[in-house]
C-alpha positions as CSV (number, residue, x, y, z in Angstrom):
1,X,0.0,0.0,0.0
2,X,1.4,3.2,-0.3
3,X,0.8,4.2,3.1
4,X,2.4,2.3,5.7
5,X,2.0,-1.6,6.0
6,X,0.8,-3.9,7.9
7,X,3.7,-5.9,8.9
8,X,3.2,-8.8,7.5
9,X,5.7,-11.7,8.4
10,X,8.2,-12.3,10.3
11,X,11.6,-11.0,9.8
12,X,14.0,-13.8,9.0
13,X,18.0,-14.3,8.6
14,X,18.7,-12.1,5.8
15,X,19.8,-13.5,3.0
16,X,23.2,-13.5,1.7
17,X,24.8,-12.8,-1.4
18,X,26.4,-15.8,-3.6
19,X,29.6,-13.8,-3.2
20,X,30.7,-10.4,-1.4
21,X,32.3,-9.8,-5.3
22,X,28.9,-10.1,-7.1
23,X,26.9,-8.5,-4.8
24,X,29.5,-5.1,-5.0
25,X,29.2,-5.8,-8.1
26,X,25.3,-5.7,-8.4
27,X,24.8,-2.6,-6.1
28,X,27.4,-0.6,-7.7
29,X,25.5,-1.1,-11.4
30,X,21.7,-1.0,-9.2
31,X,19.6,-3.9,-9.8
32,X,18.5,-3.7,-13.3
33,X,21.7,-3.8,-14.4
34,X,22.8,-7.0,-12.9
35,X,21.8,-8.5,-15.9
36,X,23.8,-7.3,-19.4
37,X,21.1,-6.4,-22.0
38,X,21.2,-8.6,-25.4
39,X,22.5,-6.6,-28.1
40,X,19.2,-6.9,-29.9
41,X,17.9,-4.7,-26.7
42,X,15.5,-2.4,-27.5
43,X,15.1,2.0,-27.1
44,X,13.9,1.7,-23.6
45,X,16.7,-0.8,-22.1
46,X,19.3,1.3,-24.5
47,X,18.2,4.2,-22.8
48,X,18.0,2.7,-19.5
49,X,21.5,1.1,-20.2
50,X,22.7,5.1,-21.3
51,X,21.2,6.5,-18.0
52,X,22.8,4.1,-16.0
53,X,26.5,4.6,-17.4
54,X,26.3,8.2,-17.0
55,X,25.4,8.4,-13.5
56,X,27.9,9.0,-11.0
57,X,28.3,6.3,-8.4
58,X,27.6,9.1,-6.1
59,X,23.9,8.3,-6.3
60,X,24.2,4.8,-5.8
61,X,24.8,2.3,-3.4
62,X,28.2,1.2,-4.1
63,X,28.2,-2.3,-1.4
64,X,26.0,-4.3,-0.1
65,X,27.0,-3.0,3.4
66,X,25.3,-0.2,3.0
67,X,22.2,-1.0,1.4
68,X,22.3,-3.9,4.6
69,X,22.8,-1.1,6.5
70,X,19.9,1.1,5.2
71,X,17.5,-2.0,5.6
72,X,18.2,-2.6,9.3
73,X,17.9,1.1,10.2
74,X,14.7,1.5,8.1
75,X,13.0,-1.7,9.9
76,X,14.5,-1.5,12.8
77,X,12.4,1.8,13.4
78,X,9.6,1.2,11.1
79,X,8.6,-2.1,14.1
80,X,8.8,0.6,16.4
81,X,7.0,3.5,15.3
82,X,5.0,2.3,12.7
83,X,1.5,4.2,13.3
84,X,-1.6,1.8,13.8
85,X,-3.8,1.8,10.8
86,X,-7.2,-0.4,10.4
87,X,-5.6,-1.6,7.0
88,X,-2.5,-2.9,8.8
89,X,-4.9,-4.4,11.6
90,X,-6.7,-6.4,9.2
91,X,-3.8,-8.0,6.9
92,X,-1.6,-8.6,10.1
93,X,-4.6,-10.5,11.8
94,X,-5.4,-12.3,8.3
95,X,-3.8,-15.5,7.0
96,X,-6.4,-16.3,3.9
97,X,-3.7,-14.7,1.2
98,X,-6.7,-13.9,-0.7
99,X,-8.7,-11.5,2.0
100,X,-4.9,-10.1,2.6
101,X,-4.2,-9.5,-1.1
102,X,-8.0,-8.1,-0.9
103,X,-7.4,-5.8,2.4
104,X,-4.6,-4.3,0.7
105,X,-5.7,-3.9,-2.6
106,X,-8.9,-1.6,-1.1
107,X,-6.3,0.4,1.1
108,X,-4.1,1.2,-1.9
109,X,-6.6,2.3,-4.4
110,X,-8.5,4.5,-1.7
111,X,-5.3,5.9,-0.6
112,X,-4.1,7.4,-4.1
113,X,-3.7,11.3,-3.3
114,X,-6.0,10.9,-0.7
115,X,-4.7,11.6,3.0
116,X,-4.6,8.7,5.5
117,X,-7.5,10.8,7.9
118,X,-9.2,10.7,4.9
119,X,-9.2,7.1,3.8
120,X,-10.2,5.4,7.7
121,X,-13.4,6.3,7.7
122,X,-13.6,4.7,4.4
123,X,-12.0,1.9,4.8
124,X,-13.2,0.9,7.8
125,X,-17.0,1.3,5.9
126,X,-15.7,-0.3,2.9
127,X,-14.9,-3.6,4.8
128,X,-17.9,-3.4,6.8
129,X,-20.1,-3.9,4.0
130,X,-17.6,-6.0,1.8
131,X,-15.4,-8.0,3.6
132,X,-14.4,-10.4,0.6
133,X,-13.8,-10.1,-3.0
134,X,-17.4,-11.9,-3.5
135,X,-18.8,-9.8,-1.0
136,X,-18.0,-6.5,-3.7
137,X,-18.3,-8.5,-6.8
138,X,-22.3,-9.0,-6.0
139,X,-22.4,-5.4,-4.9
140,X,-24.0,-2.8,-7.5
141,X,-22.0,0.2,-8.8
142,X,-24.7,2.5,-7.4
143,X,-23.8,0.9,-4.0
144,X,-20.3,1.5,-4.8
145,X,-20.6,5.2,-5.5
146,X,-22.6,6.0,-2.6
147,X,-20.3,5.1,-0.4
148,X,-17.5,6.5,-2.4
149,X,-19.0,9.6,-2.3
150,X,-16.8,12.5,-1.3
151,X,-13.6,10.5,-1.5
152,X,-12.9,11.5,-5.0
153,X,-11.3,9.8,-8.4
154,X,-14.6,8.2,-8.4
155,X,-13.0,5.6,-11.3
156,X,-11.0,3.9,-8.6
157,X,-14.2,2.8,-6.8
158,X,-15.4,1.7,-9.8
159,X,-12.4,-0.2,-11.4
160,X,-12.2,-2.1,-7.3
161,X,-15.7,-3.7,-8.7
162,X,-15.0,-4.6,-11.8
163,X,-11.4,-6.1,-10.8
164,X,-13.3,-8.0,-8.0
165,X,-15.8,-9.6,-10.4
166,X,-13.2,-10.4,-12.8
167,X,-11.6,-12.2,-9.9
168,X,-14.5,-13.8,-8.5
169,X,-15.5,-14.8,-12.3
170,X,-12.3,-15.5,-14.0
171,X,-9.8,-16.9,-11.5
172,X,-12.6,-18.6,-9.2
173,X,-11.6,-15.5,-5.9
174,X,-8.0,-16.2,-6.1
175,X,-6.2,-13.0,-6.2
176,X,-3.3,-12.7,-8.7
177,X,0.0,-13.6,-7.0
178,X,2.4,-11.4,-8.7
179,X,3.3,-8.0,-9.5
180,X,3.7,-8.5,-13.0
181,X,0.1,-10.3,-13.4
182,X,-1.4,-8.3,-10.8
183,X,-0.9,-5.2,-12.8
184,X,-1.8,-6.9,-16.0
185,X,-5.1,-8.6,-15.2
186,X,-6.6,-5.5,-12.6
187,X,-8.5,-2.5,-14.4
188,X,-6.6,0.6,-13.1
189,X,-3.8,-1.1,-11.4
190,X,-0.5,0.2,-12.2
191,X,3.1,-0.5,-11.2
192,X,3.0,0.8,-7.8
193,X,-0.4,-0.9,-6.5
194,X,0.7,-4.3,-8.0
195,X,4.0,-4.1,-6.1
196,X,2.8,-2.9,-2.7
197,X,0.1,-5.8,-3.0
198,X,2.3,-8.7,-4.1
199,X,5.1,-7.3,-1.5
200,X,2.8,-6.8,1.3
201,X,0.3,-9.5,1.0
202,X,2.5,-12.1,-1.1
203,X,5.8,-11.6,0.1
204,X,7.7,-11.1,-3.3
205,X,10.7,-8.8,-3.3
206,X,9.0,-6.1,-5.6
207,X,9.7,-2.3,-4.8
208,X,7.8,-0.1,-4.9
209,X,7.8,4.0,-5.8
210,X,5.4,6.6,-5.0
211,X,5.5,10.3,-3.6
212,X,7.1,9.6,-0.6
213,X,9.7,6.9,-1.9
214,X,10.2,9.6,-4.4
215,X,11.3,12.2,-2.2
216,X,13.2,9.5,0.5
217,X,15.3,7.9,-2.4
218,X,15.9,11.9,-3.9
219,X,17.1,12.9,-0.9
220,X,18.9,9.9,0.4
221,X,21.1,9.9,-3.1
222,X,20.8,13.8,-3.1
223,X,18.9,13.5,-6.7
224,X,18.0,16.6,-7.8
225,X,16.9,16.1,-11.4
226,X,13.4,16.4,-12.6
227,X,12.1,13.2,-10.7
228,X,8.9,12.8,-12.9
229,X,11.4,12.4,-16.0
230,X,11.5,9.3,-17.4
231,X,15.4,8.9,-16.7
232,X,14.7,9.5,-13.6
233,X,11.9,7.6,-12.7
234,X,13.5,4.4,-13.7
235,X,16.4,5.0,-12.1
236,X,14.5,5.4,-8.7
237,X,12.9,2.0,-9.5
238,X,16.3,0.8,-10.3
239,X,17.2,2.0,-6.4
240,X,13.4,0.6,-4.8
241,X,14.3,-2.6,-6.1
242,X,17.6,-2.5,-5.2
243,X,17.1,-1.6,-1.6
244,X,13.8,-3.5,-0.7
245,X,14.9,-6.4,1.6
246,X,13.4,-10.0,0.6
247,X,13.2,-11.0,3.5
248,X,10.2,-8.8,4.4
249,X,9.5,-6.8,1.5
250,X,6.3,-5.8,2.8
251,X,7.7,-4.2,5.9
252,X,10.4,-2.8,3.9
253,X,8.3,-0.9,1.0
254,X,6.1,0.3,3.9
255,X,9.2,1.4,6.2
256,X,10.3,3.5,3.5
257,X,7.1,5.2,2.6
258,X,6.0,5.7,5.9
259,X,9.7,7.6,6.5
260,X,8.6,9.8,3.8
261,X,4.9,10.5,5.5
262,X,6.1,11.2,9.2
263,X,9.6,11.7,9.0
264,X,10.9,13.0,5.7
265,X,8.2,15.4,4.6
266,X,8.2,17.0,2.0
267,X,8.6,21.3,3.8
268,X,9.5,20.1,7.4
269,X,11.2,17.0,7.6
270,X,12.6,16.0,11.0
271,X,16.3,15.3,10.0
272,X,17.6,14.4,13.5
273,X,14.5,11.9,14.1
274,X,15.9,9.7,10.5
275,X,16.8,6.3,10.8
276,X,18.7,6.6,8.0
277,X,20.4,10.1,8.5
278,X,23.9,9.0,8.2
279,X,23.6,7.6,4.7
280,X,21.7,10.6,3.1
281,X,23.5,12.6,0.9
282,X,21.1,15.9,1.1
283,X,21.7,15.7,5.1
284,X,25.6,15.4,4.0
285,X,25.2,18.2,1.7
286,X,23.9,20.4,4.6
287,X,26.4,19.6,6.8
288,X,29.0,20.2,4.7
289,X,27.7,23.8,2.6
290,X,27.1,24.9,6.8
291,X,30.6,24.1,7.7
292,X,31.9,25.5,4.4
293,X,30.0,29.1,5.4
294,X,31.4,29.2,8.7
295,X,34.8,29.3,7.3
296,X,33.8,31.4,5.1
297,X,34.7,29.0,2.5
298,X,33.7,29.2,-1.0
299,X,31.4,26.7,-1.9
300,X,33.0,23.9,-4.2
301,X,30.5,21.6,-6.0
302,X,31.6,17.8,-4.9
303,X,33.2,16.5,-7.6
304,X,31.2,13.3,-7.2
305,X,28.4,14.7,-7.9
306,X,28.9,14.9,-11.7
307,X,29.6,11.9,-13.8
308,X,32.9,11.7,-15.2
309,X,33.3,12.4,-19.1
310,X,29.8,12.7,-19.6
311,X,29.0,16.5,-18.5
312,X,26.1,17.4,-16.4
313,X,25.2,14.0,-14.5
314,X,21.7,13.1,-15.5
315,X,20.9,12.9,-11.6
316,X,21.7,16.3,-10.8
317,X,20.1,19.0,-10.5
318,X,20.6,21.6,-13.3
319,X,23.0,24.4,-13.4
320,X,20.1,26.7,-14.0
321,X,19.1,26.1,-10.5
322,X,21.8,25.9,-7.8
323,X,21.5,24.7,-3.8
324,X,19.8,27.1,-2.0
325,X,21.2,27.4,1.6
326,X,17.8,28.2,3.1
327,X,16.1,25.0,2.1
328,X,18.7,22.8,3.4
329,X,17.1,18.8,2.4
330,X,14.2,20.1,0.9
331,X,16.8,21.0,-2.0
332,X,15.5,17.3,-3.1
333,X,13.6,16.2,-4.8
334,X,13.0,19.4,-7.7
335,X,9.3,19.8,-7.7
336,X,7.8,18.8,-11.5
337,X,6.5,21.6,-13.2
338,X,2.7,21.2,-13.3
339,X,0.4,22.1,-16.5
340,X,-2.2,24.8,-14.5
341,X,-5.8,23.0,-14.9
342,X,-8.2,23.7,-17.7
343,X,-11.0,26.5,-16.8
344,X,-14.3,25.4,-17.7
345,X,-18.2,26.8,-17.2
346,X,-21.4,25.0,-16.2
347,X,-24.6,26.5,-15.7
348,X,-26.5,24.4,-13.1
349,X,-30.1,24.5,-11.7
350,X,-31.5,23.1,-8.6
351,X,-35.0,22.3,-9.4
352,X,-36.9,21.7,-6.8
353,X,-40.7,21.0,-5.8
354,X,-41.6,22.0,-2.5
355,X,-45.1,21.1,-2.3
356,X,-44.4,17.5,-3.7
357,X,-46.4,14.6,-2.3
358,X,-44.0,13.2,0.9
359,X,-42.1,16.3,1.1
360,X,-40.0,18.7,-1.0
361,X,-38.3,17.1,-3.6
362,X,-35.3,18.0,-6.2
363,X,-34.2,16.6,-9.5
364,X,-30.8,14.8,-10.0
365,X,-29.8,13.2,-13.3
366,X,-27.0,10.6,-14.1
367,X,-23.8,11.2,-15.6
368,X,-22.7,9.1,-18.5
369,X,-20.9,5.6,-17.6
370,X,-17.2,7.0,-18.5
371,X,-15.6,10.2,-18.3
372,X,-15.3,12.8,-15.4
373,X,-17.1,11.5,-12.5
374,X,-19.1,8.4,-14.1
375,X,-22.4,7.5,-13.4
376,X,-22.6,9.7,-10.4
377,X,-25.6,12.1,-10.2
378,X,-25.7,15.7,-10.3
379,X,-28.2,18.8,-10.8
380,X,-29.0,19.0,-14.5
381,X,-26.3,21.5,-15.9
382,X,-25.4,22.6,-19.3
383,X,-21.6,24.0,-20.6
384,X,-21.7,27.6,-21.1
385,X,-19.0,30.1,-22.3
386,X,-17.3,31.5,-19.1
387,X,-18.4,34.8,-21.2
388,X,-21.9,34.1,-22.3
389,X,-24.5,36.5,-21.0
390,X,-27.1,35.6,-18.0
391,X,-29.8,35.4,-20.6
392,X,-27.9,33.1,-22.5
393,X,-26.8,30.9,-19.9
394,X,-30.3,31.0,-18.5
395,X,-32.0,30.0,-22.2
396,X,-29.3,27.5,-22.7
397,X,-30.0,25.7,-18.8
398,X,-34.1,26.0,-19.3
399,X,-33.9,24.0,-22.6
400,X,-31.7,21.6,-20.4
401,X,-34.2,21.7,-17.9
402,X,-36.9,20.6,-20.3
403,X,-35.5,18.1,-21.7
404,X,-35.8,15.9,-18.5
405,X,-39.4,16.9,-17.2
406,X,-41.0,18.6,-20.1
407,X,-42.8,22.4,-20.5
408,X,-42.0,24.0,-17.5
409,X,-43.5,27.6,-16.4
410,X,-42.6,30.9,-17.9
411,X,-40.6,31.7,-14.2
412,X,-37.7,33.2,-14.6
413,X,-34.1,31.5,-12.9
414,X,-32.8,32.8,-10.0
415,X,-29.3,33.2,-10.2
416,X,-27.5,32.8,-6.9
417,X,-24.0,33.0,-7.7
418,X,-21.6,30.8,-8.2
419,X,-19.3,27.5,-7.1
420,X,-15.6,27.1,-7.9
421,X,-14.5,23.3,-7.7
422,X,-11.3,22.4,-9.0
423,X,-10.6,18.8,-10.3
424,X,-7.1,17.1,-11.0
425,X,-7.4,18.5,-14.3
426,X,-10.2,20.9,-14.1
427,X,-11.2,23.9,-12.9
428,X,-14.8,24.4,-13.3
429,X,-17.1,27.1,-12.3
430,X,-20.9,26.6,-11.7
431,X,-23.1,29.3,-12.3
432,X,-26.2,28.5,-9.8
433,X,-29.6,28.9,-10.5
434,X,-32.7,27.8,-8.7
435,X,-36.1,27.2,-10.1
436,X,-39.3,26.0,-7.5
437,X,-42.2,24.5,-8.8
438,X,-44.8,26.3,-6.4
439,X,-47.8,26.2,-8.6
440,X,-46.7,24.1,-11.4
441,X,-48.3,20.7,-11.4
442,X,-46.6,17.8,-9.7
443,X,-43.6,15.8,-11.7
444,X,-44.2,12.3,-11.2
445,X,-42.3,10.9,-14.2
446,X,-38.8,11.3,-15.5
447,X,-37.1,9.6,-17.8
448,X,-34.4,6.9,-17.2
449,X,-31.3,9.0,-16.0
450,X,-33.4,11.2,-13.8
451,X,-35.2,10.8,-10.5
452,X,-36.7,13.1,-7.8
453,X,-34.9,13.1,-3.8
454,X,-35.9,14.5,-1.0
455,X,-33.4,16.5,0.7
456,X,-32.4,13.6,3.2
457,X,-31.8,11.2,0.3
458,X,-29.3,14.1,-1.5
459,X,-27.0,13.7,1.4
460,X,-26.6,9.8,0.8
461,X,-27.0,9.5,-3.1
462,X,-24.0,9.3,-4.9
463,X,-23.0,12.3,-5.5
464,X,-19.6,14.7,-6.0
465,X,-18.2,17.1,-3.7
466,X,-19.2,20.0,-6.2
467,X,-22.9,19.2,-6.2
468,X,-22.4,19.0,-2.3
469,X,-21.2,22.6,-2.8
470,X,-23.6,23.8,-5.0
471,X,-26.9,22.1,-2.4
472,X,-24.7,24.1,0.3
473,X,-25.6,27.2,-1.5
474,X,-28.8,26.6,-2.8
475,X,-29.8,25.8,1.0
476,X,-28.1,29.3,2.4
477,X,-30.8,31.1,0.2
478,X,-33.6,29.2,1.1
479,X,-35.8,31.5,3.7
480,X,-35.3,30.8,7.1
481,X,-31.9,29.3,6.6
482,X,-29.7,32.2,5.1
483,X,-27.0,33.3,7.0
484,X,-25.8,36.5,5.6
485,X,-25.8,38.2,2.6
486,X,-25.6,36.5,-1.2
487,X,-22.7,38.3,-2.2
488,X,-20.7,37.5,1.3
489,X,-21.9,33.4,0.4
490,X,-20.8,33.5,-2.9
491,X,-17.4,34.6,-1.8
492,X,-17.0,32.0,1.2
493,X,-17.6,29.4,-1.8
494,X,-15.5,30.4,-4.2
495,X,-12.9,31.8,-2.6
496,X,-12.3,29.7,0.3
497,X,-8.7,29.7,1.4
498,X,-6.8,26.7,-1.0
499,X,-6.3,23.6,1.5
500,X,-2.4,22.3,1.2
501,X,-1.4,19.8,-1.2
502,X,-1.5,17.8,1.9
503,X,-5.0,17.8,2.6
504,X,-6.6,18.4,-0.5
505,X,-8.5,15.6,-2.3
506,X,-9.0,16.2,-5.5
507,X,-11.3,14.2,-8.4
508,X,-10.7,13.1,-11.7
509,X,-10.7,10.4,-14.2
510,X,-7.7,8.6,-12.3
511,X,-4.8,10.4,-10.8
512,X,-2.1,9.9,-13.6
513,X,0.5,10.2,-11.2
514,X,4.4,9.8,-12.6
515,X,6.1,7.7,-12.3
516,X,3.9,5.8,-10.0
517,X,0.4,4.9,-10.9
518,X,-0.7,5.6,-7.2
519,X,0.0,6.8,-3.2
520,X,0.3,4.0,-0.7
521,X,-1.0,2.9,2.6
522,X,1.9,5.6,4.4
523,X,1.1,8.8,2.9
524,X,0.5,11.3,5.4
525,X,2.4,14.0,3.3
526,X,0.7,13.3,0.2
C-alpha cells in the first residue's frame, strides 16, 4: 500500500549474497543492471543502459553493506514507530492470502492522493459492508458510489468492482499472485499498487515508488533532477528494487514510505528523528555547505556529484538552479512543473418542488458511464462560455431543464451565484440557478437517467463534492436558513482559502500520477 503496511511476516536471517564480489558488483551497477542487456535490446533498455553509465556512483549504493545497512535502520524503526492503521490491523490479523491480497488492494486504491484521515473512515465502511472479494463483486455500482462519495477519483471505486468480479469470475476468488500479473489482469492497477500488494500480501521482493519513496530515495542519493522524468523515474525503481529487503518486502516498501509520510516530509522534515540520516547525501550536503559558510569557504561543487566524461550528470540538478542554503534537504527532490488545470463553465439548476407529495423534492440526473465523475448524479447542468451573458446561460440551462421533465413555467431563474471546484485536471465554475415549482403541477415521471430526492436522500446518493457545494448554496438562500448576505456566500464558496497539497483531495478520471500509478497505505504527506 502506499501508506504504511501492515507488517506482515516475520523478519528472517537475511539472506546472503552468492559472493561479497557479485553483490559489490550488483549494487554498484543497481539492480537492473545485474543482468547485461542482449545486443538486440530495445530503445527503452538502451536508454535505460545510457542512463545508467552516465550516473555518477555518487547516487548509488556502491556495497552491499550499505544497502544492509539502510535496511536494518529503516526496519529497525519502522517495528517501532510504525502508526496503527485499520488496513494494517486487518492484513496482520489475516492468514487467507486472498482477503490479505484483498485488504490491501482496497487500502491502496483508496489511498491514491487521498490523505490517511481521509481514507479510515472509508475503509473501515468499505470492509464493513464487503469483507471479501465476493462480498464486492455481488455489490452494484450505485452501492459502490454512494459510499465513495466525497472521497474523490470516483474511477477507482469503480475499477475495485469490476477487478473484484473479474476475480470472482475469471480466476474462481483467487487474487493474482504477482506484481507483474497483478498489474496486467486488474483494471486501473499500475506499477505501484501491484508491487505494494504482491510485496505486502505475497511476500515477493517487488519495490515499490510513489510520492514519498520519491522524495526519501531523492534525498537519500541527493537526486536533484526532474524526478517525474522518465530517466529519472527508472532509475528510482532501479534503487526501490535495489534496496527493498526479501526478506520482508512488505515491511520494507512500507518502512520507507512511511519515512517519507512522518519523517521526511516534504517542507518540514525532521532530520535528527531519521533512521537513516547518516547515509543521506542531502543531510551530508547540509552539513558540509554549513561548515563551508562558517569558514567562510567558498562553496565547491563535490566532484562526485557529476559523472565523469559525460557532462552534467543526469541525476543532478541543473546548473540553471543551484543549492539554496535556506532550504537545506528540501533541495530534493526538484518539484515537476505542473500544467495549470483547464477552466471550464457549467450552468446548473437546482429544481426543486416543494409542495411534492411526501415532502419537497429536487431533481438529479446521471452522468454518462465513462468520463469525469461516471455515473454519479448531479443537478441537471449545461456548458456555457465563461463569457456568455445571464440570458444566454439561463436560455441555454431551461432547454436543459426541459428536456428531462418537459414544458415548464414561464418563471424566470434565480441566479444565486456561483461554485468554484477544482478537479485534478479541471477547474470548473458553476453558475447556480434555482427554479421552484410552487404552482406548477406535480412531476411524477422522468425519464431513465433522472429521478426526484428529497433532501435527506441528497445527502446519501452518490453524488460529487461539487454538487455538495452547489446544495450548500442553494440551502443558504432558502428563507429561514440564510446566514448572511448572497454576495458574502458567494465569496466564502468560491474563494475559500486553497487547503495544502496535503490535505486536499481532489477528483478526476484517475490520478495519472508519474512515475507511479498511485500513493500507498503511508502517505501522510501526500
Amino acid at each position: 500500500m502506499k501508506k504504511s503496511r501492515a507488517a506482515v511476516g516475520n523478519r528472517s536471517g537475511r539472506r546472503k549474497q552468492a559472493s561479497s564480489q557479485e553483490g559489490k558488483e550488483k549494487c554498484a551497477l543497481g539492480s537492473s543492471q545485474a543482468k547485461p542487456s542482449a545486443p538486440s535490446a530495445g530503445p527503452a533498455r538502451q536508454q535505460k543502459a545510457l542512463l545508467q553509465a552516465s550516473v555518477s556512483p555518487y547516487h548509488l549504493f556502491r556495497d552491499v553493506a550499505e544497502v544492509t545497512a539502510l535496511q536494518e535502520s529503516l526496519l529497525d524503526w519502522y517495528d517501532r514507530k510504525k502508526r496503527d492503521l485499520p488496513w494494517r490491523r486487518l492484513v496482520e490479523g489475516e492468514v487467507d492470502l486472498d482477503r490479505r491480497a484483498y485488504s490491501v488492494w482496497v487500502a491502496e486504491v483508496m489511498l491514491q492522493q487521498t490523505q490517511v484521515a481521509t481514507v479510515i473512515n472509508y475503509y473501515t465502511r468499505w470492509m464493513q459492508k464487503w469483507p471479501t472479494l465476493q462480498d464486492l463483486a455481488s455489490a452494484s455500482l450505485e452501492e459502490v458510489n454512494e459510499l465513495w462519495a466525497g472521497l474523490g477519483y470516483y474511477s477507482r471505486g469503480r475499477w475495485l468492482q469490476e477487478g473484484a468480479r473479474k476475480v470472482v469470475e475469471e480466476l474462481g476468488g483467487h487474487m493474482p499472485r504477482t506484481a507483474e500479473t497483478l498489474q496486467q489482469f486488474l483494471p486501473g492497477v499500475g506499477r505501484y499498487t501491484a508491487g505494494a500488494i504482491a510485496s505486502i500480501a505475497f511476500g515477493q521482493a517487488a519495490g515499490v515508488v510513489d510520492g514519498n519513496v520519491i522524495r526519501v530515495l531523492c534525498r537519500v542519493r541527493a537526486i536533484g533532477a526532474d524526478s517525474s522524468s522518465t530517466l529519472v523515474s527508472q532509475h528510482l525503481w532501479s534503487l526501490a528494487q535495489q534496496l527493498v529487503d526479501p526478506a520482508r518486502p512488505g515491511d520494507f516498501n512500507q518502512a520507507a514510505m512511511e519515512l517519507g509520510a512522518i519523517v521526511c516530509t516534504p517542507k518540514r522534515p525532521l532530520c535528527s528523528h531519521c533512521p537513516v540520516q547518516n547515509l543521506c547525501r542531502a543531510r551530508q550536503r547540509v552539513e558540509r555547505e554549513q561548515l563551508s559558510a562558517s569558514q567562510s569557504l567558498p562553496g565547491n561543487c563535490d566532484v562526485e556529484e557529476c559523472a565523469p566524461n559525460t557532462g552534467q550528470c543526469p541525476l543532478c540538478a541543473p546548473p540553471t538552479e543551484p543549492w539554496d542554503q535556506t532550504l537545506g534537504v528540501t533541495n530534493f527532490p526538484r518539484k515537476a512543473s505542473r500544467k495549470p488545470p483547464r477552466e471550464e463553465c457549467s450552468a446548473i439548476c437546482v429544481l426543486e418542488q416543494p409542495k411534492a407529495l411526501g415532502g419537497a423534492h429536487i431533481l438529479l440526473v446521471q452522468r454518462p458511464n465513462s468520463g469525469l465523475l461516471a455515473g454519479l448524479w448531479e443537478f441537471p447542468s449545461v456548458s456555457v462560455n465563461a463569457e456568455a451573458s445571464g440570458e444566454h446561460q439561463r436560455a441555454a440551462l431551461l432547454q436543459e431543464l426541459q428536456s428531462w421533465v418537459g414544458p415548464l413555467p414561464d418563471t424566470r431563474l434565480q441566479h444565486l451565484g456561483q461554485v468554484v471546484h477544482t478537479f485534478s485536471h479541471i477547474k470548473m465554475t458553476y453558475q447556480v440557478y434555482s427554479l421552484a415549482l410552487e404552482e406548477h403541477t406535480p412531476v411524477t415521471i422522468v425519464p431513465p437517467g433522472a429521478r426526484w430526492l428529497t433532501r435527506e436522500d441528497f445527502h446519501t446518493a452518490a453524488v460529487s463534492t461539487a454538487m455538495k457545494k452547489v446544495f450548500r448554496m442553494y440551502g443558504g438562500q432558502q428563507p429561514g436558513t440564510c446566514k448572511g448576505s448572497k454576495r458574502s456566500q458567494v465569496a466564502t464558496l468560491s474563494k475559500r482559502k486553497k487547503p495544502s497539497p496535503g490535505q486536499q483531495v481532489l477528483e478526476s478520471f484517475f490520478w495519472p500520477h508519474v512515475p507511479t500509478d498511485a500513493p500507498s497505505l503511508n502517505t501522510a504527506a501526500q
